[in-house]
C-alpha positions as CSV (number, residue, x, y, z in Angstrom):
1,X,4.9,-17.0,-9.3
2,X,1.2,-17.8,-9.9
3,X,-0.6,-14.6,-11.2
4,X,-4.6,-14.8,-9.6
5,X,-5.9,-14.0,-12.6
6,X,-4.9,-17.2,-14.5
7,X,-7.8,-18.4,-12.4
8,X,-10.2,-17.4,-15.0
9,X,-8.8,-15.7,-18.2
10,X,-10.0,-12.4,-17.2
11,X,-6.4,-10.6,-17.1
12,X,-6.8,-7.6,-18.4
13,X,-5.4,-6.1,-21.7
14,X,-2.0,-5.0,-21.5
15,X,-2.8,-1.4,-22.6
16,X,-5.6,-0.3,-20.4
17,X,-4.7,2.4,-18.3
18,X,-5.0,3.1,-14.9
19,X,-7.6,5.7,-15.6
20,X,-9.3,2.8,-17.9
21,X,-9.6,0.3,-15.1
22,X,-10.8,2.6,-12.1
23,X,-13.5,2.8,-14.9
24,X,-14.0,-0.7,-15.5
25,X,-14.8,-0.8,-11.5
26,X,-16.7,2.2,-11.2
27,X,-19.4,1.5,-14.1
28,X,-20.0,-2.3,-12.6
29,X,-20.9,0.0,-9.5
30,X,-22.9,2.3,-11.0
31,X,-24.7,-0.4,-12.7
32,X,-25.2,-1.8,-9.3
33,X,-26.4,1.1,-7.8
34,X,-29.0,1.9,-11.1
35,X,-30.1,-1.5,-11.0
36,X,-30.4,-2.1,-7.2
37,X,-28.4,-5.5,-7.5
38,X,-25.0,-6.5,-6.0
39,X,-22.3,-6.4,-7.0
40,X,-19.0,-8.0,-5.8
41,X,-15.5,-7.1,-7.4
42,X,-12.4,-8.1,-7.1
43,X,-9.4,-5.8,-7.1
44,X,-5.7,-7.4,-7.4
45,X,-2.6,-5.1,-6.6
46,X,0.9,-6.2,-5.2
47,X,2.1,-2.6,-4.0
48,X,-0.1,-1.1,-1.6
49,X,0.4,2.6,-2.6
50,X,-1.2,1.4,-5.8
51,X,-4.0,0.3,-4.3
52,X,-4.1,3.0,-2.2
53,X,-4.0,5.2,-5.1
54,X,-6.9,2.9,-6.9
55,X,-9.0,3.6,-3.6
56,X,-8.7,7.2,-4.0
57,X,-9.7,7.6,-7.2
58,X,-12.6,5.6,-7.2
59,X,-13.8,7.1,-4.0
60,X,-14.0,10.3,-5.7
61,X,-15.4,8.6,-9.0
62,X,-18.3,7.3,-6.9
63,X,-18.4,10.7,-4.4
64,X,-19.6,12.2,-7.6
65,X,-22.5,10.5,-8.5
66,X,-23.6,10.9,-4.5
67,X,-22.6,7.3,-3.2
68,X,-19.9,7.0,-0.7
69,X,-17.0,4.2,-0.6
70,X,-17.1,2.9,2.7
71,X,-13.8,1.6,4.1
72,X,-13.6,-2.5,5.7
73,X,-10.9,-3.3,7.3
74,X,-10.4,-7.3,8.2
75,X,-9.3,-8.3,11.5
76,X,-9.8,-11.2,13.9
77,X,-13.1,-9.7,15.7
78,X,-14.4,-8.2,12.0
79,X,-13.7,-11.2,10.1
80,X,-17.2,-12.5,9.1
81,X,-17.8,-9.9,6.0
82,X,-21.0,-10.5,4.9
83,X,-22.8,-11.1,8.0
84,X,-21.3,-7.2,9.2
85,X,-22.5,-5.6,5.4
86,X,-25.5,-7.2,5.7
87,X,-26.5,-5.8,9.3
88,X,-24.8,-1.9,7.7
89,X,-27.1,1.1,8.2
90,X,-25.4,2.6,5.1
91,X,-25.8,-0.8,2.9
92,X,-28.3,0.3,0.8
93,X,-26.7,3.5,-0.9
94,X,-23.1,3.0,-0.3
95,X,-20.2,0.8,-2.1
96,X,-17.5,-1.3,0.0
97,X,-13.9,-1.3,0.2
98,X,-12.5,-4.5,2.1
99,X,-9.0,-4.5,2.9
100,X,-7.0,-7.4,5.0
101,X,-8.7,-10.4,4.0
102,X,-5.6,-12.6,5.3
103,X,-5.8,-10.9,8.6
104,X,-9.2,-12.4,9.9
105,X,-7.4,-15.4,12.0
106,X,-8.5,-18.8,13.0
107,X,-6.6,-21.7,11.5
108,X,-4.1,-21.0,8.6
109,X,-5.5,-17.0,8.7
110,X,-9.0,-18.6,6.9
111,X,-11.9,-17.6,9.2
112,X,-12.8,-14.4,7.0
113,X,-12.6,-16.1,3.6
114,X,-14.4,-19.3,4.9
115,X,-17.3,-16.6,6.3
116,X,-17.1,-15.3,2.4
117,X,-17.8,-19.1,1.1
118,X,-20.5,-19.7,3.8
119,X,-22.4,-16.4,3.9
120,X,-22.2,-15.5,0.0
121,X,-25.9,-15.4,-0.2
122,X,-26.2,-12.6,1.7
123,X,-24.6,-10.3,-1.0
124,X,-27.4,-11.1,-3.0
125,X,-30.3,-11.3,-0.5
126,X,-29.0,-7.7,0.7
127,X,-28.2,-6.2,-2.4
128,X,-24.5,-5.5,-1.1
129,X,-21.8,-3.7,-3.6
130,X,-18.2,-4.2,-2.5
131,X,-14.7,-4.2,-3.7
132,X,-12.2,-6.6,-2.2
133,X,-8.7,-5.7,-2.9
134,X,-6.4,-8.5,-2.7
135,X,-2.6,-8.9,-2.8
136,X,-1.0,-12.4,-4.5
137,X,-1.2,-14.0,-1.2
138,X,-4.7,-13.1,-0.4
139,X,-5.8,-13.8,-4.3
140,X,-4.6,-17.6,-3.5
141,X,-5.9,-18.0,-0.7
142,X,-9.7,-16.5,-1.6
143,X,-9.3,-19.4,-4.8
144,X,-8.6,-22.3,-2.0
145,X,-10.5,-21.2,1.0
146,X,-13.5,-19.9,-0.5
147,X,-14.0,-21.7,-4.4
148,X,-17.8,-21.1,-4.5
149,X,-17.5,-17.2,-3.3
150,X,-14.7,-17.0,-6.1
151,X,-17.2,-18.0,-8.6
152,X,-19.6,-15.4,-7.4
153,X,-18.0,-12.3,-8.2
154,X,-18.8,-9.8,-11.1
155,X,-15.6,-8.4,-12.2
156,X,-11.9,-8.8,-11.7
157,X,-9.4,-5.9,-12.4
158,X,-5.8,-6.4,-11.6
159,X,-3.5,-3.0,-10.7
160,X,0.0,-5.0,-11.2
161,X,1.8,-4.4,-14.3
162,X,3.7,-1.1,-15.1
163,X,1.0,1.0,-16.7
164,X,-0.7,1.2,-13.7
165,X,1.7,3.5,-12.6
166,X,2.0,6.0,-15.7
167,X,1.1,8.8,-13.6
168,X,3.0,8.6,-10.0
169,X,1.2,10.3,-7.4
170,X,2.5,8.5,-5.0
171,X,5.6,5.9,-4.4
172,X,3.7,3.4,-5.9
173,X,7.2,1.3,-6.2
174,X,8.9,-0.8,-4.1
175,X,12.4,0.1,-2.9
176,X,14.3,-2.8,-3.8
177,X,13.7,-6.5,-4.7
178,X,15.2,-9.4,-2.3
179,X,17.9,-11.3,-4.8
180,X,21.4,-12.8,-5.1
181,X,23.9,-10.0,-5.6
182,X,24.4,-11.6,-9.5
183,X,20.8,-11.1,-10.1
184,X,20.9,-7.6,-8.7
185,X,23.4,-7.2,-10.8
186,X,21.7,-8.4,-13.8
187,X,18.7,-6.0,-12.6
188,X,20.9,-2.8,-12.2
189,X,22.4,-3.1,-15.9
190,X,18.7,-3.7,-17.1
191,X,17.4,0.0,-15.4
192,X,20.2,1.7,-16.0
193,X,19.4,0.6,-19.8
194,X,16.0,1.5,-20.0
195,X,17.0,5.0,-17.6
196,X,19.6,5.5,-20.8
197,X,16.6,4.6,-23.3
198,X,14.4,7.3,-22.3
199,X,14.3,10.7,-24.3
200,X,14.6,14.2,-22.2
201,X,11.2,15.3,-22.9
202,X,9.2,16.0,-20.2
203,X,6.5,13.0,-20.6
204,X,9.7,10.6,-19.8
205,X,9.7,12.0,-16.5
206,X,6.8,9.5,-14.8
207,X,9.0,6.9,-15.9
208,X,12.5,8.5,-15.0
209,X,11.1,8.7,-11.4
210,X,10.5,5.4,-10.8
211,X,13.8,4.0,-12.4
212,X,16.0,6.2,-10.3
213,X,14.0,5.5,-7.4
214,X,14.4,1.7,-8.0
215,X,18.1,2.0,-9.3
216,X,18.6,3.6,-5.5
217,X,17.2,1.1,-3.5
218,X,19.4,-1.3,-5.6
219,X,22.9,0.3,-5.3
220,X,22.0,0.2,-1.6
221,X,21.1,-3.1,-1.3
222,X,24.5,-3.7,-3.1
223,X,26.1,-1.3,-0.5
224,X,26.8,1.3,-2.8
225,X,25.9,4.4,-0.6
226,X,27.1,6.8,-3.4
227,X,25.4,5.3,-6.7
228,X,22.4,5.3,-4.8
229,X,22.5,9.0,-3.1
230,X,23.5,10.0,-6.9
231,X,20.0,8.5,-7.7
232,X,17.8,9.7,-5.0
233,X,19.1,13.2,-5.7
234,X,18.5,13.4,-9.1
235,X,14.9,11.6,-8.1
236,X,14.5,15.0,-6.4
237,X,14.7,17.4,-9.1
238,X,12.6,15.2,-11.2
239,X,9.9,14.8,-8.5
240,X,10.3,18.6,-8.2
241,X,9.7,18.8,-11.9
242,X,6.5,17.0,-11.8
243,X,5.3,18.2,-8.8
244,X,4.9,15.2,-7.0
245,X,4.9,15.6,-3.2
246,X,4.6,12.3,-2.4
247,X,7.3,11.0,-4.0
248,X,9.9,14.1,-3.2
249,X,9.4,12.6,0.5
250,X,10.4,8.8,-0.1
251,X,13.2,10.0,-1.7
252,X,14.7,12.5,1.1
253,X,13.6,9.2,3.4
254,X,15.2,6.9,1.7
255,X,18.5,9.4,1.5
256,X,18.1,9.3,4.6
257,X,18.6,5.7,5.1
258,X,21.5,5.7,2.9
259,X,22.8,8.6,4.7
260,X,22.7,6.6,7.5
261,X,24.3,3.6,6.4
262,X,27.3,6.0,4.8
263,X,28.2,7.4,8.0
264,X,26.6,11.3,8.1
265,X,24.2,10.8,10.7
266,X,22.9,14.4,11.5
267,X,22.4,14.5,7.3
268,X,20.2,11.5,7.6
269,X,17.9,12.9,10.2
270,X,17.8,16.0,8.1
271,X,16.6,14.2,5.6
272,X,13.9,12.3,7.1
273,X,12.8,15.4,9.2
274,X,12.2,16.5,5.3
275,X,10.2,13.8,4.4
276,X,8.1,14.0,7.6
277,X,7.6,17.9,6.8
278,X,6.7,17.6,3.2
279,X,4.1,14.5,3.3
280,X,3.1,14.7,7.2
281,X,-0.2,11.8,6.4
282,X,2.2,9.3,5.6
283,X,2.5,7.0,8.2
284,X,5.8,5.2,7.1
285,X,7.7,8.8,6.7
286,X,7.2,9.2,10.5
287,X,8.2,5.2,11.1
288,X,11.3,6.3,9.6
289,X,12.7,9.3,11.6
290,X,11.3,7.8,14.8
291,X,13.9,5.1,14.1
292,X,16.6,7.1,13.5
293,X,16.0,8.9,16.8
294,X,15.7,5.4,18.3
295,X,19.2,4.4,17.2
296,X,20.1,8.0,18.7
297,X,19.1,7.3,21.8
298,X,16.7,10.3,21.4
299,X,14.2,8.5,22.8
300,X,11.8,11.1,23.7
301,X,11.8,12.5,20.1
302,X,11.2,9.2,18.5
303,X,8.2,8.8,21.2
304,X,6.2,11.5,19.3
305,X,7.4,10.2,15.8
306,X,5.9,7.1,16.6
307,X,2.8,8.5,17.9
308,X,2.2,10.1,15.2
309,X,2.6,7.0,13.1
310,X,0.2,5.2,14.8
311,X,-2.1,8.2,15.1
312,X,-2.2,7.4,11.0
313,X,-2.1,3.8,11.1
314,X,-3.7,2.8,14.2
315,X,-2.8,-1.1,13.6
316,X,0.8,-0.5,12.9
317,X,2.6,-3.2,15.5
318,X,5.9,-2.0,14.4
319,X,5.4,1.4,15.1
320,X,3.7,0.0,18.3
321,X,6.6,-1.9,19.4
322,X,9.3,0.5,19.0
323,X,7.0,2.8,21.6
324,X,6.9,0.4,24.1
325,X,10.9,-0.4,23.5
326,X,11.2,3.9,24.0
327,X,9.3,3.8,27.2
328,X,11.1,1.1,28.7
329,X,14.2,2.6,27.8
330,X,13.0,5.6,29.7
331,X,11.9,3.9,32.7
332,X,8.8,4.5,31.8
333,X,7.3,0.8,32.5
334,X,3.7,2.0,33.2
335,X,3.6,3.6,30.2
336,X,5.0,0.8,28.0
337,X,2.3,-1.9,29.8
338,X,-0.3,0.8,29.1
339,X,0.5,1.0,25.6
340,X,0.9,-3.0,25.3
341,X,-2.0,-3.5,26.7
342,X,-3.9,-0.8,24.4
343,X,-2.6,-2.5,21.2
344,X,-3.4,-6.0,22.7
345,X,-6.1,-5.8,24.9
């Protein structure tokens, strides 16, 4: 796969932290701000808890110093970026954090990045600071659709390799990797290697986390429901260990899934009830346990676990769907036209 930052050499050291990078972006910023110049800065990340998690912390980074990180979020009406910063009431002392470049439609998804490639003066006639976070698809696309905006920015970071996640405050993993069953194979022996590899002090904990919770999501993509419960368990008590809420959820929602798939039903709503309970902001956790109502045919309860999903991410058309599917299954059409028509107006 092409990595974005081969585009100009400016990958960045293997060994900089996560702490290290947020950093990197946050004294371009306040550099900016001192200065009163723009500043444009370019964030790569293939998981979005990590990005998430990169958000967060330089939010608070820049709180500090008494500048706020305003949130952008692409979409087809909000796709021209620099004509909407440079028209902000809140331009002038406040940073930028786009998000969704690809989503800004028009022909092959381009409008917002073509906008970028028009517009870029305007970052510099209006002083604008902003962070675009970008994930490989969106990185590619910027470098195609927009080549002259691409040589504009200041600064790229990337948030992709492991030590980005030294510290997990959230499931900043994915579950399992798409792959022939020989290469999962291949991928199981290689975890369960470096899981054996890893002393029993406590600082190998971070690390033990995020191999169970990848060796799970393996063993179930193989169909092994036990090797994988056996995983997400012990996940548990090490997540208990470190204290990380976050990640105790995804594992009783992922047990729950495999919980599911093993035949113990009432267990895998238990579980994800859990989840739902212990990390109630995250948006996916109540995705989960409305769909295991759904396949219930509870489909009242998995009404309000959707609404609350979408009460936390607003633009979630999964979540969306499955509400309209609950309705209907109710014989409740106004509703599900109502709610159509509200996500699709």
């Amino acid at each position: 796969m092409t990595n974005p930052a081969d585009f100009d050499g400016e990958k960045p050291v293997p060994s900089e932290s996560f702490e290290e990078r947020i950093d990197q972006l946050y004294e371009e910023l306040a550099f900016a701000f001192q200065q009163q110049r723009p500043s444009i800065l370019l964030a790569f990340f293939e998981l979005e808890p990590v990005r998430a998690r990169a958000e967060r912390h330089l939010e608070n980074r820049l709180a500090e110093s008494g500048h706020p990180l305003l949130p952008f979020h692409v979409d087809e009406d909000h796709f021209d970026i620099p004509m909407l910063l440079s028209r902000h009431p809140e331009r002038g002392g406040a940073a930028f954090s786009v998000t969704g470049l690809g989503r800004g439609g028009g022909e092959q998804g381009a409008n917002a990045y073509r906008a970028l490639n028009i517009r870029r003066e305007l970052f510099v006639d209006y002083s604008i600071r902003v962070i675009f976070w970008l994930d490989p698809a969106e990185a590619v696309a910027l470098s195609r659709h927009a080549p002259d905006f691409w040589a504009f920015r200041h600064r790229v970071v990337e948030f992709n390799d492991p030590s980005v996640t030294e510290r997990p405050e959230t499931v900043a993993i994915e579950w399992a990797a798409p792959g022939q069953p020989g290469e999962i194979d291949g991928r199981i022996r290689l975890a369960e290697a470096r899981l054996a590899d890893l002393s029993q002090e406590a600082a190998s904990d971070p690390a033990r986390l995020e191999l169970l919770f990848r060796l799970a999501g393996m063993y179930h993509t193989r169909q092994d429901c036990d090797r994988a419960i056996q995983c997400l368990l012990h996940g548990k008590q090490v997540a208990r260990r470190l204290n990380e809420i976050t990640w105790l959820a995804w594992c009783w929602a992922k047990l729950g899934l495999v919980y599911q798939e093993a035949g113990q039903p009432r267990r895998a709503v238990r579980a994800c009830r859990k989840a739902v309970h212990l990390a109630p902001a995250e948006a996916g956790l109540w995705d989960n346990l409305g769909h295991f109502y759904h396949i219930k045919g509870r489909f009242s309860d998995a009404i309000i676990a959707y609404k609350h999903s979408l009460r936390l991410d607003p633009q979630n058309s999964c979540a969306n769907s499955a509400l309209v599917a609950c309705y209907r299954r109710l014989g409740k059409h106004a509703l599900a036209e109502a709610q159509l028509k509200m996500f699709h107006p």
